[in-house]
C-alpha positions as CSV (number, residue, x, y, z in Angstrom):
1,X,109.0,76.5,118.6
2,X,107.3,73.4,117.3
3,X,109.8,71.0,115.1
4,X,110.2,71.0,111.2
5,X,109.4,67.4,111.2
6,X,106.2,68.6,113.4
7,X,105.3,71.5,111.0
8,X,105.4,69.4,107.7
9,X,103.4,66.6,109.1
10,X,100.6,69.7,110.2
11,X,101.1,71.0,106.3
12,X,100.9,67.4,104.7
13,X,97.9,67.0,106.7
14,X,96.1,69.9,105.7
15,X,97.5,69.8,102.0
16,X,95.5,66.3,101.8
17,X,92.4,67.9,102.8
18,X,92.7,70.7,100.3
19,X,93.3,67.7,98.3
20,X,90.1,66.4,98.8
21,X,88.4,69.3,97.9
22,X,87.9,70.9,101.7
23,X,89.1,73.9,104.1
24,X,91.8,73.4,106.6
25,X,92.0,75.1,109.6
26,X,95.0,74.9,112.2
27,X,94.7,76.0,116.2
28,X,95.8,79.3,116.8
29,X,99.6,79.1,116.5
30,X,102.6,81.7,117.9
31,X,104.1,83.8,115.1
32,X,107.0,81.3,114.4
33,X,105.0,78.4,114.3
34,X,102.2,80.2,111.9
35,X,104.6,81.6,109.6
36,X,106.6,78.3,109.5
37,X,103.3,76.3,108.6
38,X,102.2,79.1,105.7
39,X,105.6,78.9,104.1
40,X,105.4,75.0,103.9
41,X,102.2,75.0,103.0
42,X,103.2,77.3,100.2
43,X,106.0,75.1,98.7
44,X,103.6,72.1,98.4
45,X,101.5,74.4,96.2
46,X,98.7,74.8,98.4
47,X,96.6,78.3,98.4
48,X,96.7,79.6,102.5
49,X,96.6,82.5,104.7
50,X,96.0,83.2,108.3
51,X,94.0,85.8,110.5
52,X,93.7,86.3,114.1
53,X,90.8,88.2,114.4
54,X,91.9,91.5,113.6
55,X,95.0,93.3,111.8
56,X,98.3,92.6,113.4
57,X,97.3,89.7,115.4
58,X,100.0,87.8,117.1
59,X,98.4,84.6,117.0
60,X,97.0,83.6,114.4
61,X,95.0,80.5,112.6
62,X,96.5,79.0,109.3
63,X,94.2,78.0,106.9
64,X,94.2,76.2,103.6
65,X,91.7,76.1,100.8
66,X,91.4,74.6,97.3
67,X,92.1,77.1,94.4
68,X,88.8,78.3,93.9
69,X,88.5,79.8,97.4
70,X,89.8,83.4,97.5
71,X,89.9,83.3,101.0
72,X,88.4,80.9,104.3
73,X,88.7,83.3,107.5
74,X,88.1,80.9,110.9
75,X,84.8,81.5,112.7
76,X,85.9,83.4,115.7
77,X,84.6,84.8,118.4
78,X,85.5,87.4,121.4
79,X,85.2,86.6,125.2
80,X,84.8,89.8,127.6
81,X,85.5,89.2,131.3
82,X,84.0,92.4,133.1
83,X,86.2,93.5,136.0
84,X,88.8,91.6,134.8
85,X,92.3,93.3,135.0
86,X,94.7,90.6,133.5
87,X,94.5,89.6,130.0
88,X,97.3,87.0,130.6
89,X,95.3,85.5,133.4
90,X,92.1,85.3,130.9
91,X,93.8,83.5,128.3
92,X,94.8,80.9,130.6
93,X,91.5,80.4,132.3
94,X,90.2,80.0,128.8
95,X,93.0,77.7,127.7
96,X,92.2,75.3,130.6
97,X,88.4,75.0,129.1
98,X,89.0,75.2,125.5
99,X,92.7,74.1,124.9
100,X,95.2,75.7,123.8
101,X,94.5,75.9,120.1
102,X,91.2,77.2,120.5
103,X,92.7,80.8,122.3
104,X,94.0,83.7,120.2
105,X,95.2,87.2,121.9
106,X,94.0,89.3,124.8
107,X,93.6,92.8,125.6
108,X,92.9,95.2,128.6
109,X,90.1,97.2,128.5
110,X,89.9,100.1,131.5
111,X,86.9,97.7,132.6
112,X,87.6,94.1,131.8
113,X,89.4,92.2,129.7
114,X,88.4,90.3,126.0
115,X,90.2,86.9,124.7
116,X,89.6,86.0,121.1
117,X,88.8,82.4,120.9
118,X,87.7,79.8,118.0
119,X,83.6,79.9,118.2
120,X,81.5,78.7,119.5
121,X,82.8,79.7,122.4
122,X,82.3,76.6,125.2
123,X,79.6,77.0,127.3
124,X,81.1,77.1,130.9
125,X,82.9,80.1,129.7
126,X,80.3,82.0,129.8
127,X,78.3,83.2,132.9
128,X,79.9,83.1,136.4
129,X,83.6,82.3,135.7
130,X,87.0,82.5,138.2
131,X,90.0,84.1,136.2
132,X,93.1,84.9,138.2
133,X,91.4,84.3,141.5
134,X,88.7,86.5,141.4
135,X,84.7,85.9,140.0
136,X,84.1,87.5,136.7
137,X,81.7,87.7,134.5
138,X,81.7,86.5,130.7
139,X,79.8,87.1,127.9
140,X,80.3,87.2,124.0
141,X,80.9,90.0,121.9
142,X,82.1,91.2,118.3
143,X,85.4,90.8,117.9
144,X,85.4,94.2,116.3
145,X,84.9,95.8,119.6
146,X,87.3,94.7,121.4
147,X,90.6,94.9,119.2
148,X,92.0,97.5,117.4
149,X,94.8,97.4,114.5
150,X,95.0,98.7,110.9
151,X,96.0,97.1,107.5
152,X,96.5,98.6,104.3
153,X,98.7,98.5,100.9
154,X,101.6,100.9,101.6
155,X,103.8,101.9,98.4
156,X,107.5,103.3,99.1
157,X,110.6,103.8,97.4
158,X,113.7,102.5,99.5
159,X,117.4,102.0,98.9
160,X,117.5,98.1,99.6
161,X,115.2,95.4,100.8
162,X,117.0,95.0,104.1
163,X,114.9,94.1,106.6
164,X,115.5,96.9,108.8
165,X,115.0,99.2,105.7
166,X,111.5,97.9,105.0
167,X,110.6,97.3,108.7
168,X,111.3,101.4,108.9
169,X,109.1,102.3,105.8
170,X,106.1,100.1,107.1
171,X,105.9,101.2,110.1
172,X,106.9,104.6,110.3
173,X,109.6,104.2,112.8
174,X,113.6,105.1,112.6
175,X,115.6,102.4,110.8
176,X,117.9,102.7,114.4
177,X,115.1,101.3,116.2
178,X,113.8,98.8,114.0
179,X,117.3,97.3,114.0
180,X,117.2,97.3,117.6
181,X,114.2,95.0,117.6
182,X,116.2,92.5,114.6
183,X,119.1,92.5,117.2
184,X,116.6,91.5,120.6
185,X,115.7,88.8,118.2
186,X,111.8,90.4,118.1
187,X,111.9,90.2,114.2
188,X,111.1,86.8,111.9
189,X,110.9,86.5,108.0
190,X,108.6,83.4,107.0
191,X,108.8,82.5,110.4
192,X,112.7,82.5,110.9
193,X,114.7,84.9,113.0
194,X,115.5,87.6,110.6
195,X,119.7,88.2,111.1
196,X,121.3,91.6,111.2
197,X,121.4,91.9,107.5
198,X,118.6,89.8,106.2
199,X,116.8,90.7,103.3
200,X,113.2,90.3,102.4
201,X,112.0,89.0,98.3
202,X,108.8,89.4,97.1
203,X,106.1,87.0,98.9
204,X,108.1,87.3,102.1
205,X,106.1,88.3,105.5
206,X,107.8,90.2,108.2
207,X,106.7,90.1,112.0
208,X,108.0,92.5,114.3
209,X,106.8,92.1,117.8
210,X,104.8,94.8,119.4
211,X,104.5,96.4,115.8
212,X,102.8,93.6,113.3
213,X,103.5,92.2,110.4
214,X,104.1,93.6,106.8
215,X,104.1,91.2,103.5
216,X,106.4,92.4,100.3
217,X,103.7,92.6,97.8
218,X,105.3,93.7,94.6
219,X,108.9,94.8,93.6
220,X,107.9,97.0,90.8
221,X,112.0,98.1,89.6
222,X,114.6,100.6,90.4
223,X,114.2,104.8,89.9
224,X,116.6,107.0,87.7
225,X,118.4,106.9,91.3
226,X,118.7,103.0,91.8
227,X,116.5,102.9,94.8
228,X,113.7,100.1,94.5
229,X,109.7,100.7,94.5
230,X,108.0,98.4,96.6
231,X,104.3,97.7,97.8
232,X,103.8,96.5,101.3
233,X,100.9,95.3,102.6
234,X,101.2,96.3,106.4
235,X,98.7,95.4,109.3
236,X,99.8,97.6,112.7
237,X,99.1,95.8,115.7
């Protein structure tokens, strides 16, 4: 993970652009890093989200936009590599043209393989390229086409706001196994490994590996019973 002294230089940086009346855009960043960056951008006051593309990205570009701005999605752009059987080895075939920053996920396809990258996408990516080895061929598509996922607002009623408790509700799985995933270390709140018992508040967003990310919307109260009515807002990788 990149330092806290590293992070807060990245969210002064962009801060003084919002400052100035512009949209800031990080590099793609790991989940950690992202979620780190949003949360100090968010103590200095400054309006910021991120998107990867599609819903339940794992990495994901930070941006940063003056009040008036509802939202500034990064121009992005999708790379398919016909014939291509290794995502993994098209990411870093694209990372050694267009840098690390510049190259979000990858997925299979049962014919080839896309990369999401920051557009335009460099020219000698396209065309004639070697990834892993072997000639491919690569050409631009939506990024629509090529990755899946689902987001939506999710209301539920639950005991607690334990992590594991939430992570269950969101993403329809047994409490058991979510917990499983906070104990492997494969769960972060705001970007911090979420402990056995952590908790998440209002404005808090949740990643869970292999499963996405849900943000606590609202807390609306307690029912007759005590439990707590919550909305989620929940993108499924």
């Amino acid at each position: 993970m990149r330092s806290a002294t590293g992070i807060d230089a990245q969210a002064a940086e962009m801060a003084a652009q919002v400052g100035g009346g512009r949209v800031a855009f990080s590099g793609f960043l790991e989940p950690d890093v992202a979620d780190t960056l949003l949360a100090a951008l968010r103590r200095r006051g400054v309006h910021a989200g991120a998107s990867g593309g599609y819903a339940g990205a794992v990495r994901r570009v930070v941006y940063a936009a003056p009040d008036g701005v509802p939202e500034a999605t990064p121009r992005l752009a999708a790379l398919y590599a016909e014939g291509c059987a290794d995502p993994q080895a098209l990411q870093v075939a694209a990372r050694a043209v267009a840098g690390e920053g510049a190259v979000g996920d990858a997925t299979g396809h049962a014919d080839g393989a896309t990369v999401i990258l920051l557009a335009p996408v460099p020219p000698a990516l396209l065309g004639a390229v070697r990834v892993g080895g072997a000639q491919s061929r690569l050409t631009e598509v939506p990024v629509g086409l090529a990755f899946g996922g689902s987001e939506k607002l999710q209301p539920a009623v639950v005991p607690s706001l334990r992590v594991d408790v939430l992570g269950a509700r969101a993403f329809k799985v047994s409490r058991a196994y979510f917990a499983k995933g906070v104990e492997a270390g494969r769960v972060s709140v705001n970007g911090k490994p979420a402990g056995k018992s952590a908790s998440a508040a209002e404005g808090d967003e949740v990643f869970a590996a292999g499963l996405g990310r849900f943000k606590v919307v609202r807390v609306e109260g307690e029912t007759r019973r005590g439990n707590l009515r919550v909305t989620l807002h929940v993108e499924r990788a």
